[in-house]
Structures are given as C-alpha cells and as structure tokens.
One Martini backbone bead per residue (centre of mass of N, CA, C, O) as a GRO file, in nm:
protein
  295
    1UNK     BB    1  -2.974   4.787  -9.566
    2UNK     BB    2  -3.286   4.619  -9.509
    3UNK     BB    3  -3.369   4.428  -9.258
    4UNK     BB    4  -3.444   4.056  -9.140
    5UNK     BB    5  -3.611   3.829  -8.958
    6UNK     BB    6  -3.537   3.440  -8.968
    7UNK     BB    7  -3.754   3.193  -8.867
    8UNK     BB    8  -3.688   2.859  -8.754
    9UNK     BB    9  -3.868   2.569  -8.736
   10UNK     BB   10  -3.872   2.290  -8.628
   11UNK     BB   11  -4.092   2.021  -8.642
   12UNK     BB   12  -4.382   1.826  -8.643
   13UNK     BB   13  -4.619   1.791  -8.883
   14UNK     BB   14  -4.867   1.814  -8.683
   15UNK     BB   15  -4.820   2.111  -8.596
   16UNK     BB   16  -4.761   2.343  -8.843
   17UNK     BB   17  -5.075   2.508  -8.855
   18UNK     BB   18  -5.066   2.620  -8.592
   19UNK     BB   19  -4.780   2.766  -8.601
   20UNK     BB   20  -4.817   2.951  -8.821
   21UNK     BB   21  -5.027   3.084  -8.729
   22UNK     BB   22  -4.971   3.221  -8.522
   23UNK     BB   23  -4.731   3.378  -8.634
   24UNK     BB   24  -4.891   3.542  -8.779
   25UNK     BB   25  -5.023   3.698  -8.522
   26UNK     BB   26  -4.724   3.799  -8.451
   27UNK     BB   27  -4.647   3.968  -8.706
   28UNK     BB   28  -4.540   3.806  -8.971
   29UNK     BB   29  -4.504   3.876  -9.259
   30UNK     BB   30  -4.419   3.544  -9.357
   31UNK     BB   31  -4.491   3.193  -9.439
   32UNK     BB   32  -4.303   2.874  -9.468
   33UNK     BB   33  -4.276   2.557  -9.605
   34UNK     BB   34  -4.059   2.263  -9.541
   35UNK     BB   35  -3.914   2.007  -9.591
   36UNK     BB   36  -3.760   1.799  -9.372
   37UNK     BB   37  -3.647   1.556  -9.134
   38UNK     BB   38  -3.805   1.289  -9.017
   39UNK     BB   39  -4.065   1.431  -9.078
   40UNK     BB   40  -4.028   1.706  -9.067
   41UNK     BB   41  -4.048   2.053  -9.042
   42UNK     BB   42  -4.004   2.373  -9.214
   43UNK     BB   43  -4.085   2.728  -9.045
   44UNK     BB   44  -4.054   3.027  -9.235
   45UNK     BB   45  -4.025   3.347  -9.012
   46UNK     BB   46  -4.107   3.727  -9.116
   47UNK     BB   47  -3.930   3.984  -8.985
   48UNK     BB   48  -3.889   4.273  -8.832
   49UNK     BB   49  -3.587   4.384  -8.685
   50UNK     BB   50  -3.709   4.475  -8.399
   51UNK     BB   51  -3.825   4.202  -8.336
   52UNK     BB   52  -3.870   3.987  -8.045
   53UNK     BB   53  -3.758   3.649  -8.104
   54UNK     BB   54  -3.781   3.572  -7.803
   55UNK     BB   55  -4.076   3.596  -7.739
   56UNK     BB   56  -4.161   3.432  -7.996
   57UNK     BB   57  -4.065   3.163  -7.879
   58UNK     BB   58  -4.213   3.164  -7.592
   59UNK     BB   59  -4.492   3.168  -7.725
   60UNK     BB   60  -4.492   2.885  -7.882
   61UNK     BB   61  -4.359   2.700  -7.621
   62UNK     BB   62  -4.652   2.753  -7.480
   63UNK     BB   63  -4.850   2.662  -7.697
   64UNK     BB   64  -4.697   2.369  -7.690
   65UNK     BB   65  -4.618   2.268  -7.407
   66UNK     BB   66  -4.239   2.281  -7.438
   67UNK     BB   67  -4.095   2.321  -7.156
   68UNK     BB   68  -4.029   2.068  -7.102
   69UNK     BB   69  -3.987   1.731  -7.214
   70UNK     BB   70  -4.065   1.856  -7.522
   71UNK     BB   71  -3.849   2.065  -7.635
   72UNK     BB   72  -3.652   1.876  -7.841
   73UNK     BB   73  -3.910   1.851  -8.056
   74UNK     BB   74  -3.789   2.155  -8.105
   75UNK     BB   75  -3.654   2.404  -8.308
   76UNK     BB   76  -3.452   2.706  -8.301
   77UNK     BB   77  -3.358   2.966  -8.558
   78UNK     BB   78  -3.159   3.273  -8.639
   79UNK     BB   79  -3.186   3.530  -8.910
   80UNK     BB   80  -3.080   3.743  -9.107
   81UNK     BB   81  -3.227   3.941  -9.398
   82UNK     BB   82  -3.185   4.067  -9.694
   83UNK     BB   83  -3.366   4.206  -9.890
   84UNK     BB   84  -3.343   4.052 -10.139
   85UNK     BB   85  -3.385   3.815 -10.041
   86UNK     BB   86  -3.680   3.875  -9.960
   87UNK     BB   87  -3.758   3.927 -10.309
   88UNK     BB   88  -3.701   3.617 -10.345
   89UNK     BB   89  -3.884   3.516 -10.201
   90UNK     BB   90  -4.146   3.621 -10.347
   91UNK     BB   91  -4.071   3.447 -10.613
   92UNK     BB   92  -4.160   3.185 -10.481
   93UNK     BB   93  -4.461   3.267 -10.461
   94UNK     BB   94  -4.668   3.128 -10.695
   95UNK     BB   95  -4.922   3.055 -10.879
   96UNK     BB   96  -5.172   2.829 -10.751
   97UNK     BB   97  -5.357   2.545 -10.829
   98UNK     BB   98  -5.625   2.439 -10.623
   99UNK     BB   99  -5.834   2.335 -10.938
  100UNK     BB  100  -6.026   2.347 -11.178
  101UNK     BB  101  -6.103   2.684 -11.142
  102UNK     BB  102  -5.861   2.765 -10.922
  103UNK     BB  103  -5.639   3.058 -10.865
  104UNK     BB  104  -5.351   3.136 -10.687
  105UNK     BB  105  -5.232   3.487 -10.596
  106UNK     BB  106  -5.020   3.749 -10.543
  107UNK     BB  107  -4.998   4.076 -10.569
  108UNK     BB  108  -4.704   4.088 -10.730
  109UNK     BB  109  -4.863   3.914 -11.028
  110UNK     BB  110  -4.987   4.134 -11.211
  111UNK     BB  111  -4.937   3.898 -11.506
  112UNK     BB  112  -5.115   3.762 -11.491
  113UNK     BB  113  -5.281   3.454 -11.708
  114UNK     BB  114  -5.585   3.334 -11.715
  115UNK     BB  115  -5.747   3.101 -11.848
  116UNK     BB  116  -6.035   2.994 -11.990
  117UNK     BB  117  -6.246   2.924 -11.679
  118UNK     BB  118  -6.064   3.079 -11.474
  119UNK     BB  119  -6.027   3.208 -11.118
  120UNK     BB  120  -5.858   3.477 -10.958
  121UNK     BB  121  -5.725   3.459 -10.669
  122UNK     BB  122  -5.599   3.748 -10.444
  123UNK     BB  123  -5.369   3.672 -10.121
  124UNK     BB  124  -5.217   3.790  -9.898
  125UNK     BB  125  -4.928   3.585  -9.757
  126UNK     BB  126  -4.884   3.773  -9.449
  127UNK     BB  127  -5.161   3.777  -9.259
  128UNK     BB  128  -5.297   3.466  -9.307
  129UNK     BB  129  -5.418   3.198  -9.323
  130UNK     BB  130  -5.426   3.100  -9.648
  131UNK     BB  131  -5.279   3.073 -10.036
  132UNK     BB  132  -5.270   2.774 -10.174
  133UNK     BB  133  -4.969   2.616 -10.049
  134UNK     BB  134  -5.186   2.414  -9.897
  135UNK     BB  135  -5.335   2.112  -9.894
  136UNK     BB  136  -5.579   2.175  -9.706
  137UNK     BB  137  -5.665   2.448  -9.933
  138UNK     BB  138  -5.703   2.287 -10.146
  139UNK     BB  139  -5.877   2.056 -10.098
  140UNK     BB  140  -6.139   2.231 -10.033
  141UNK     BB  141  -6.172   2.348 -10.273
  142UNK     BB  142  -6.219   2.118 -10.435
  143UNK     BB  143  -6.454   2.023 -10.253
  144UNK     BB  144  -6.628   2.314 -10.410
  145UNK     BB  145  -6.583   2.284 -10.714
  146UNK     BB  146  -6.762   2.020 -10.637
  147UNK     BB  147  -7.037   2.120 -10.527
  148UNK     BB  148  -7.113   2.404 -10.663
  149UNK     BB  149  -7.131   2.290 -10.974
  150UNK     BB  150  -7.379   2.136 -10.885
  151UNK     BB  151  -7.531   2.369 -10.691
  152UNK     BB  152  -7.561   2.654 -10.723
  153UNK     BB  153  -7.595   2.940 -10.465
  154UNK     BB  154  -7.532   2.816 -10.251
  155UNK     BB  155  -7.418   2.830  -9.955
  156UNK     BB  156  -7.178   2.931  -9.677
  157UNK     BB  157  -6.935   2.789  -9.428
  158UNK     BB  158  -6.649   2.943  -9.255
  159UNK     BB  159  -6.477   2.780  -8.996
  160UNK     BB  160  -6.186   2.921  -8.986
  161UNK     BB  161  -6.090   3.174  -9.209
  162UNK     BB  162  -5.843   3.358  -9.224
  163UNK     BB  163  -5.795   3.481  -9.521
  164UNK     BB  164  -6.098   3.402  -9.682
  165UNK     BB  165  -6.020   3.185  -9.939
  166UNK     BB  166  -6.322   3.002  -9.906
  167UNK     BB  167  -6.546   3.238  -9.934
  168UNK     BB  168  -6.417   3.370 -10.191
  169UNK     BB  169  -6.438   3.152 -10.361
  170UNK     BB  170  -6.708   3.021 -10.370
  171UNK     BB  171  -6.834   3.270 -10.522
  172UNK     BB  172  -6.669   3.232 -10.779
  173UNK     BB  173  -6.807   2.921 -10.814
  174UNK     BB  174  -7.137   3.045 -10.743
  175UNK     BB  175  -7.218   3.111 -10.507
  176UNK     BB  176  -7.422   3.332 -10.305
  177UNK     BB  177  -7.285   3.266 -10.000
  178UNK     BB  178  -7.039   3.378  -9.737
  179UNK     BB  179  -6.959   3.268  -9.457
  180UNK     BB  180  -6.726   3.429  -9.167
  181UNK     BB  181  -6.535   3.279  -8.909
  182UNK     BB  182  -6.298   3.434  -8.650
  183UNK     BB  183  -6.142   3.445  -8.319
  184UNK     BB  184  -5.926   3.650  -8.496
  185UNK     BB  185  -5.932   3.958  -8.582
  186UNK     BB  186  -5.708   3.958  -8.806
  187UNK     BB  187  -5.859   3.759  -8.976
  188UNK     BB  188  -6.112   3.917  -9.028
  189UNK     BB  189  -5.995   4.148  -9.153
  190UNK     BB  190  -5.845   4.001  -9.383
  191UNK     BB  191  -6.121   3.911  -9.506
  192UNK     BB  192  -6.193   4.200  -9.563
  193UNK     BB  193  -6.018   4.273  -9.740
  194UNK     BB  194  -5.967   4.053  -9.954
  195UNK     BB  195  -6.278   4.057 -10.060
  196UNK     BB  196  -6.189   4.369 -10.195
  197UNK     BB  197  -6.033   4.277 -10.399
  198UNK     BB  198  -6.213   4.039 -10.513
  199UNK     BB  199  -6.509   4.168 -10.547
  200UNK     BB  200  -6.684   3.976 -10.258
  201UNK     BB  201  -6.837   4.184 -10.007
  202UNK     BB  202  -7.139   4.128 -10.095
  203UNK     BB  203  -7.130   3.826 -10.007
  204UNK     BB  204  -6.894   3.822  -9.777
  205UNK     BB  205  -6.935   3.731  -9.441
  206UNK     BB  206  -6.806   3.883  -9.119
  207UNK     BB  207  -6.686   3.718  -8.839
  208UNK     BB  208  -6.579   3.780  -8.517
  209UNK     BB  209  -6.576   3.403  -8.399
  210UNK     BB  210  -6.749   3.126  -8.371
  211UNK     BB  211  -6.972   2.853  -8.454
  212UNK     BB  212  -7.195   3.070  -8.280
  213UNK     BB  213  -7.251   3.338  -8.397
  214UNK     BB  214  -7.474   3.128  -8.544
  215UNK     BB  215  -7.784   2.964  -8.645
  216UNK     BB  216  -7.761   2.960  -8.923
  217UNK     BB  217  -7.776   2.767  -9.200
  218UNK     BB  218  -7.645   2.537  -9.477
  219UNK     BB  219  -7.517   2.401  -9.782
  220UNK     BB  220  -7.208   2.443  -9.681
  221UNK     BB  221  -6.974   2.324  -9.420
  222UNK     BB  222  -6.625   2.450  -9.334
  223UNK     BB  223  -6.308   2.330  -9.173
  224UNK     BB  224  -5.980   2.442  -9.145
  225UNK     BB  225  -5.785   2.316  -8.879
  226UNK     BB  226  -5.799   2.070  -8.658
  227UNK     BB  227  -5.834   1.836  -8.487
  228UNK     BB  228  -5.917   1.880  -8.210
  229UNK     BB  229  -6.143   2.104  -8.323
  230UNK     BB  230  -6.267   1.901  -8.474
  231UNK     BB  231  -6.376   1.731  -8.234
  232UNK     BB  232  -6.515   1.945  -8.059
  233UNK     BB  233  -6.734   2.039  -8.339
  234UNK     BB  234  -6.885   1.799  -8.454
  235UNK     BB  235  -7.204   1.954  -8.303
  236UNK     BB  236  -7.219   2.200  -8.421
  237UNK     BB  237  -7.189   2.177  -8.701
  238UNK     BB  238  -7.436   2.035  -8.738
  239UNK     BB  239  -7.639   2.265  -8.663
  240UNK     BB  240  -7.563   2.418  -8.977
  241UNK     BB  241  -7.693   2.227  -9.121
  242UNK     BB  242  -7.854   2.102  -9.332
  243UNK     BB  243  -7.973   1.806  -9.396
  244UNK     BB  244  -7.820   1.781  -9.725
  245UNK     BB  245  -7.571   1.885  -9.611
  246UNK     BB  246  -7.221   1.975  -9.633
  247UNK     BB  247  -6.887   1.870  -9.513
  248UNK     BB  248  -6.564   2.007  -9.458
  249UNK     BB  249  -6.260   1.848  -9.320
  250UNK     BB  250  -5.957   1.986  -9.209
  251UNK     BB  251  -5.595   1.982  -9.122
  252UNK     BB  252  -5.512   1.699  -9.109
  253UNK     BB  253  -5.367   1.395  -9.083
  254UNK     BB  254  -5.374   1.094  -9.237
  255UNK     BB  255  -5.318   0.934  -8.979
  256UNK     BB  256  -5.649   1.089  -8.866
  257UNK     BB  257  -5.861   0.990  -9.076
  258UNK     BB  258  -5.958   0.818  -8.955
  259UNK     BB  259  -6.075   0.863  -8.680
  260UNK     BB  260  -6.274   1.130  -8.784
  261UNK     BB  261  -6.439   0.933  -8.930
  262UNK     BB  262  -6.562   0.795  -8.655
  263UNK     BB  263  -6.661   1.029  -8.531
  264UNK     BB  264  -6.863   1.131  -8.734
  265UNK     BB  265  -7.051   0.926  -8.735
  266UNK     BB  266  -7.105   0.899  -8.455
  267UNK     BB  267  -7.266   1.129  -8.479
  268UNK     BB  268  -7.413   1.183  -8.798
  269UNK     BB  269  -7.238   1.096  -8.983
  270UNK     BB  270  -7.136   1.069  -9.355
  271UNK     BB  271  -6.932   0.937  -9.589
  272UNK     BB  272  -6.827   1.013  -9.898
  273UNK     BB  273  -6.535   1.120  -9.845
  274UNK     BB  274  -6.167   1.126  -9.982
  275UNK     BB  275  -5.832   1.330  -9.917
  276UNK     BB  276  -5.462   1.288  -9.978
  277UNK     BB  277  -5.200   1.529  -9.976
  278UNK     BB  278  -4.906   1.506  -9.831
  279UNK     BB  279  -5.034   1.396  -9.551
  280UNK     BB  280  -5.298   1.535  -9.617
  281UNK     BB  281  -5.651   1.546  -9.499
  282UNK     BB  282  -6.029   1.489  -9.652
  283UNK     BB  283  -6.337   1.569  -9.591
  284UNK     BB  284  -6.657   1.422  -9.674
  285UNK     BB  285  -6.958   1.518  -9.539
  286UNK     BB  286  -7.301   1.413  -9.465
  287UNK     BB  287  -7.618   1.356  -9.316
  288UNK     BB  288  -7.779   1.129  -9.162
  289UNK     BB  289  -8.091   0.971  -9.290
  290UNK     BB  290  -8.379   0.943  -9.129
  291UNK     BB  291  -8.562   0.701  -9.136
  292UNK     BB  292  -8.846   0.548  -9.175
  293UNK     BB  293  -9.098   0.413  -9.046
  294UNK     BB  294  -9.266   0.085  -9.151
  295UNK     BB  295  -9.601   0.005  -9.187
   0.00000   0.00000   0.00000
C-alpha cells in the first residue's frame, strides 16, 4: 500500500497563513490547519513519500528566521499515512458556504447540490492557498458578495491570489472582469486552472507579479496576504483604486488590526467596516473624498 508523509508543525497563530502557503509552494499535497494549546495552531502538510522532509523543515526554519533564539517556539513532528488515512483527510474537507452566495467544494465532491441562488465554486485545496476553509478567504468573498451585489459588472483586482479563488467568486457574484496577481509562479498557474475548471477564464485575467504588474484602476482591490505585506502595499494600493472605489484586506489577527487600521487611515483610506471570525480579521476601506475648498 502507497504512504505519504505527513508533517505537522506546531507554530503561533499568527505564523499560519504564511507557513501554509510556502508549504503549498514546496509541492505539499494539500494543507489543513487544527486549533493547538496555548493559543498556538497545528499545520498538518502532506507530501509524496519520497519527499526530503528534512530539507522541507529547514526551508520553513530559514523562512521564519528560527535558526537561532526563537527556533523552540516552533515544533516539527513526522510520521508516515497510509493511503486510507489519506482518502480519510479527503473526507474531511466537505463544501463549505463562504457567503450568502458562495458555496467553496474540492472536486471530489461530484455529487453536491447547491440551493437555487447559490453559486458552487470547485478549488482544489492541494495547489495554492485559498479553498475557503480559512477565515480570512470567508471574510473577503462575503465583504465582495456584498460589494459586488450592490454593484453589479464592476472590475476587481486580487493582490496575492493564491488559488484565484476571489477572482474566481467576484465572476461568479455578477463582477465584469477579475484581474489576478501573483508573484509565485505556481499560484499564477493554479489560478489559470481553477478558473478553466470554473468557466471563468474569459473573465479571470491572470499575471505572475506583484502589485505593479499593472497600471490600470479598479472599482475594488482585494488582498488578502499579511500585515507586514499589507503595510507595505499600503500606497501601491491606493494607486490601483478607482476614487470611488473600495479596498478589502485580510491575512491579519485580530489583535493587529486596530494597528492596520490606523496605519491605512493615515495613508488616505476611510475605514468603512471590520469582520472578525475565530481571531482573523477583515477590513474594508475606500478613498478618503477630497474636501473642496468653500468659496
């Protein structure tokens, strides 16, 4: 019978997101993540059995820059699954409602049917982050199935798409055109499938980039990514918005996002709203409206 290797990696919660997504990126099967103690996650990563485990720990360890004093706060265990147990975890990850139009199924799913008005969008969860079992990709598609509801054809721009799958959904929810951005090769790649799968490709514009890929405005720009990376795109963002338009950024903790919050005030957003689901956190802002000066 065919093993695989499953590595489980122990790390603080605010580590997960980005943790995840590198392993995705070292050619892991598929990725799940488990509450731990003290506050901490357990990220459960799964490869083919002849996969170097030892290198794939110190590419995570250099990742996180835990060589020296902070490497005890971070653990690594490993053990063999059996194709069985493997067929198992298939079983665990079940369609999951993102939205109040939005149903997230993996393809092996075959047999889902979704109520009348609901959109079933299919990702496999084994390529790129984003299958709609993390808060932070709930968050984003409901602040779009309410953005674009209201708004109807209106562009979108995904900063960081992983999976293309709020490209994928903003289609889905009525948008014009989704453009997508990703400086991983591989994420760029995952998300021309997925929107092949979901018959969203005339629609999903996909680039391997960053931010600057293009010049071009939007009437909402997603990204969900991480606080460092959202502070540092704060102005890049801004430059890719339409006036009117709204910006939606996720990946944080909860407890970072009064911080993320001011710092994007101060740049010239308005903060619109916050959600919060199980300690991640979701904003939404759009331009702050130049004032005229009173004659």
């Amino acid at each position: 019978m065919s093993r695989m290797k499953r590595l489980t990696i122990e790390l603080p919660k605010e580590m997960a997101a980005s943790v995840s997504d590198l392993l995705l990126g070292l050619e892991a099967g598929a990725v799940s993540e488990e509450q731990g103690e003290h506050g901490k996650l357990l990220i459960h990563a799964y490869f083919e059995e002849k996969t170097d485990i030892a290198g794939v720990i110190t590419t995570v360890k250099e990742f996180l820059g835990l060589l020296d004093e902070n490497a005890e706060a971070v653990r690594f265990t490993t053990r063999y699954i059996k194709q069985a147990d493997w067929e198992g975890w298939k079983s665990y990850l079940k369609p999951v409602r993102a939205s109040r139009r939005i149903v997230i199924k993996p393809p092996w799913e075959k047999h889902y049917q979704a109520e009348q008005g609901t959109e079933v969008i299919e990702i496999n969860p084994g390529n790129a982050f984003g299958t709609g079992h993390h808060e932070t990709t709930r968050i984003c598609i409901s602040y779009l199935d309410e953005i674009i509801g209201e708004h109807p054809g209106c562009s979108v721009f995904d900063v960081g798409c992983g999976s293309g799958i709020l490209g994928i959904c903003s289609i889905k929810l009525g948008a014009g055109v989704s453009f997508c951005a990703d400086i991983d090769f591989k994420a760029a790649r995952e998300t021309i499938s997925n929107s092949a799968a979901n018959g969203t490709s005339d629609r999903v514009k996909v680039w391997c980039g960053s931010v600057y890929c293009t010049r071009k405005k939007f009437d909402v720009v997603v990204s969900n990514t991480s606080r460092d990376t959202l502070i540092s795109m704060k102005n890049s963002l801004k430059e890719r918005l339409f006036p009117m338009g709204y910006l939606i950024v996720s990946g944080i903790q909860a407890s970072d996002k009064q911080e993320i919050a001011g710092i994007y005030r101060n740049s010239g957003y308005d903060m619109v709203s916050e959600k919060v689901e199980s300690g991640w956190a979701g904003l939404l802002f759009n331009l702050k409206r130049t004032r005229k000066p009173k004659k």
